[in-house]
C-alpha positions as CSV (number, residue, x, y, z in Angstrom):
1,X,46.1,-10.7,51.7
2,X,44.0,-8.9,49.5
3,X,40.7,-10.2,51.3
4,X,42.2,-8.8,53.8
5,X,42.9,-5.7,52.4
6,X,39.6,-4.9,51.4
7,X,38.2,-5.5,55.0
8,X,40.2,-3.4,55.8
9,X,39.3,-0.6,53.9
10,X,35.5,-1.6,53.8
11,X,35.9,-0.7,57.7
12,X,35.9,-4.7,58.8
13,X,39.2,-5.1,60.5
14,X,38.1,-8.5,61.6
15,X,37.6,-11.7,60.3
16,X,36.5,-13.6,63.3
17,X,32.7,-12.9,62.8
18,X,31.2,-15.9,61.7
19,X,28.8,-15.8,58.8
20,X,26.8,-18.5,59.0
21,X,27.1,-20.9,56.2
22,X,24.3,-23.5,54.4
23,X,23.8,-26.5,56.5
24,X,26.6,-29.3,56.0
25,X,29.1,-26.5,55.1
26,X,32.7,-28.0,55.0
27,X,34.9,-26.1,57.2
28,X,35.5,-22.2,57.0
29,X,38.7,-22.2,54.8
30,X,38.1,-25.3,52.6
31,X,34.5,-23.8,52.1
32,X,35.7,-21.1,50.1
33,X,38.3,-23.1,48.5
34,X,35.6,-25.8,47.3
35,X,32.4,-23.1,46.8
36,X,32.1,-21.8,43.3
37,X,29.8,-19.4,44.2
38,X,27.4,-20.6,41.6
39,X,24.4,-19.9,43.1
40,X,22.7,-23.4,43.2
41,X,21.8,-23.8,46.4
42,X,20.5,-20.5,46.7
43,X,17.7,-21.2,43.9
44,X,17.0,-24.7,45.8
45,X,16.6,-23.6,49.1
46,X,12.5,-23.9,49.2
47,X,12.5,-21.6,52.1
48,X,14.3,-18.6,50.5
49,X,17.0,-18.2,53.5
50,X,20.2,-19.1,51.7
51,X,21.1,-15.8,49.9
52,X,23.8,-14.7,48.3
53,X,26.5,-13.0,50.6
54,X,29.7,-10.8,50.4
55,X,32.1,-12.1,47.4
56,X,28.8,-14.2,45.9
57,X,29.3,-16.8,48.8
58,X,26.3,-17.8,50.5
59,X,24.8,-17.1,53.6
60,X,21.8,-17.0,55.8
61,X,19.5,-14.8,55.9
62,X,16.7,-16.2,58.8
63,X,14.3,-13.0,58.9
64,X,13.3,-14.6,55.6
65,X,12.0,-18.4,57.2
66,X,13.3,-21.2,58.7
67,X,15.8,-24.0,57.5
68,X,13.9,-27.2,57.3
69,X,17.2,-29.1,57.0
70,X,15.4,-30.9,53.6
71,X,19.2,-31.0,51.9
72,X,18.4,-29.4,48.7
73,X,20.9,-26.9,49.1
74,X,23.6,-30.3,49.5
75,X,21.9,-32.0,46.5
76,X,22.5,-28.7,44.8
77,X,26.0,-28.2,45.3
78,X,28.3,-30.2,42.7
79,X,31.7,-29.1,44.1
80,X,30.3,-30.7,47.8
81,X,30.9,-27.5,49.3
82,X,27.7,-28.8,51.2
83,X,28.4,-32.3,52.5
84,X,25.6,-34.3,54.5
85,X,26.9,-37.3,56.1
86,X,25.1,-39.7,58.2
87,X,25.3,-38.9,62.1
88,X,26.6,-35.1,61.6
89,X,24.8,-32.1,62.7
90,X,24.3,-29.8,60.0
91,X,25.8,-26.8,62.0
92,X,27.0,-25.5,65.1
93,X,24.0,-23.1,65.1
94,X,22.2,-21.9,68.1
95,X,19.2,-19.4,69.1
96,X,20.2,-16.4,71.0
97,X,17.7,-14.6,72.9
98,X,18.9,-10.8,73.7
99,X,17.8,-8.4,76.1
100,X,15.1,-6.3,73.6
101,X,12.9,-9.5,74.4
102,X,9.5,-7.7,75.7
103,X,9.2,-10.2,78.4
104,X,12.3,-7.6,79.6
105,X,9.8,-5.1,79.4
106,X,7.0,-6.4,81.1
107,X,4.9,-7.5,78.0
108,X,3.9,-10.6,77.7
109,X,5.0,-12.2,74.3
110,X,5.6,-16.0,73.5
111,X,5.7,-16.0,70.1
112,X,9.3,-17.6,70.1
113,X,8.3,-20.9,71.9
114,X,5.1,-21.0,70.2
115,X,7.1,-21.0,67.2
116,X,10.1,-23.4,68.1
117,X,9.1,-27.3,66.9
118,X,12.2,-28.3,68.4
119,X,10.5,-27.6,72.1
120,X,14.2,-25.8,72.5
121,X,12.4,-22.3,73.7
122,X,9.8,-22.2,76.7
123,X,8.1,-19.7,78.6
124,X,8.6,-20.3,82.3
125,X,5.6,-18.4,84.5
126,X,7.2,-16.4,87.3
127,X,5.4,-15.9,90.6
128,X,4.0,-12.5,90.3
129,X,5.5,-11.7,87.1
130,X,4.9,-12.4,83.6
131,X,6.5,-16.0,81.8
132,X,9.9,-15.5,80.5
133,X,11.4,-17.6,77.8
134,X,14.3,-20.0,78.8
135,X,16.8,-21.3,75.6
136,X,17.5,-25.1,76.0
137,X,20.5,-25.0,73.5
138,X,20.8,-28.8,74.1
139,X,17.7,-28.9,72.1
140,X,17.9,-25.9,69.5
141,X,19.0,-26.9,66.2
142,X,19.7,-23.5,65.2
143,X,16.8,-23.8,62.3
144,X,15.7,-19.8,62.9
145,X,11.9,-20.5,63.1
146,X,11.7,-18.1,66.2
147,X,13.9,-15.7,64.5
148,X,11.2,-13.8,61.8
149,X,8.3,-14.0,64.1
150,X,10.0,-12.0,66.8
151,X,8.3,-8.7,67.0
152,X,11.1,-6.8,68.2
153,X,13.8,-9.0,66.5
154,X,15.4,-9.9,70.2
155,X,16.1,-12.7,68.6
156,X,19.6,-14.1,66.7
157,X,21.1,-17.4,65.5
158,X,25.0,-17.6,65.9
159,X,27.4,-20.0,66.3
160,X,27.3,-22.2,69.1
161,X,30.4,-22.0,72.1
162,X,31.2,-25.7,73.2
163,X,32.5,-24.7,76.0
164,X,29.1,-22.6,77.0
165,X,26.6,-24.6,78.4
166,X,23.5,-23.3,78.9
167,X,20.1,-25.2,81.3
């Protein structure tokens, strides 16, 4: 109740905005339970985008880098708030690409593919028109290397919607 509470009168009335969590975060609910909100996987994190969020809990933070998935954060964490395990994807992450892309525009930009190891962004020409980049969320592992690069920050990573599936 008294999370609730102060949403409430820090003018959030909702709590179904997902803040993305570490990789290998435990479920919402038994994250905050287990997270001690010590800070250690903050200072691990090599890349710098693990901060610390609202209540001391982290976060991401991907205008800062790219998650490498090295498990530092998990090696960091002694109350296994952060749990790798063999076979399981570290999140349900995804890239989004919104409509301030300049490709919208009429200018061409590729800076998101060029910058996407996974090969999950690419820049389809079109016949008389500029190349446009296409999101193959079957292959986006949500790491946020396209996210800082973006010029114009058109450019998010949010949780991913099973039921969504995208070509």
């Amino acid at each position: 109740m008294d999370a609730a509470r102060r949403g409430f009168l820090r003018g959030r009335l909702s709590r179904s905005a997902h803040v993305p969590r570490p990789p290998w975060a435990v479920a919402p609910g038994q994250f905050e339970q287990l997270c001690t909100r010590c800070g250690d996987c903050v200072t691990q994190c090599p890349t710098r985008i693990i901060r610390s969020g609202e209540g001391g809990y982290p976060t991401l933070d991907f205008s800062a880098g790219e998650c490498t998935f090295c498990g530092d954060c998990v090696a960091a964490c002694a109350p296994h708030a952060l749990h790798r395990a063999d076979g399981v994807a570290p999140w349900a992450l995804k890239a989004v690409i919104g409509d301030r892309c300049l490709t919208g525009q009429g200018v061409e930009c590729r800076i998101c593919a060029e910058n996407c190891d996974a090969g999950a962004i690419r820049c389809r020409p079109a016949l008389g028109g500029i190349a446009r980049p296409e999101l193959q969320s079957d292959r986006c592992t949500g790491c946020g290397a396209c996210v800082a690069p973006c010029p114009v920050g058109a450019i998010g990573v949010a949780q991913s919607n099973p039921m969504e599936i995208e070509q």
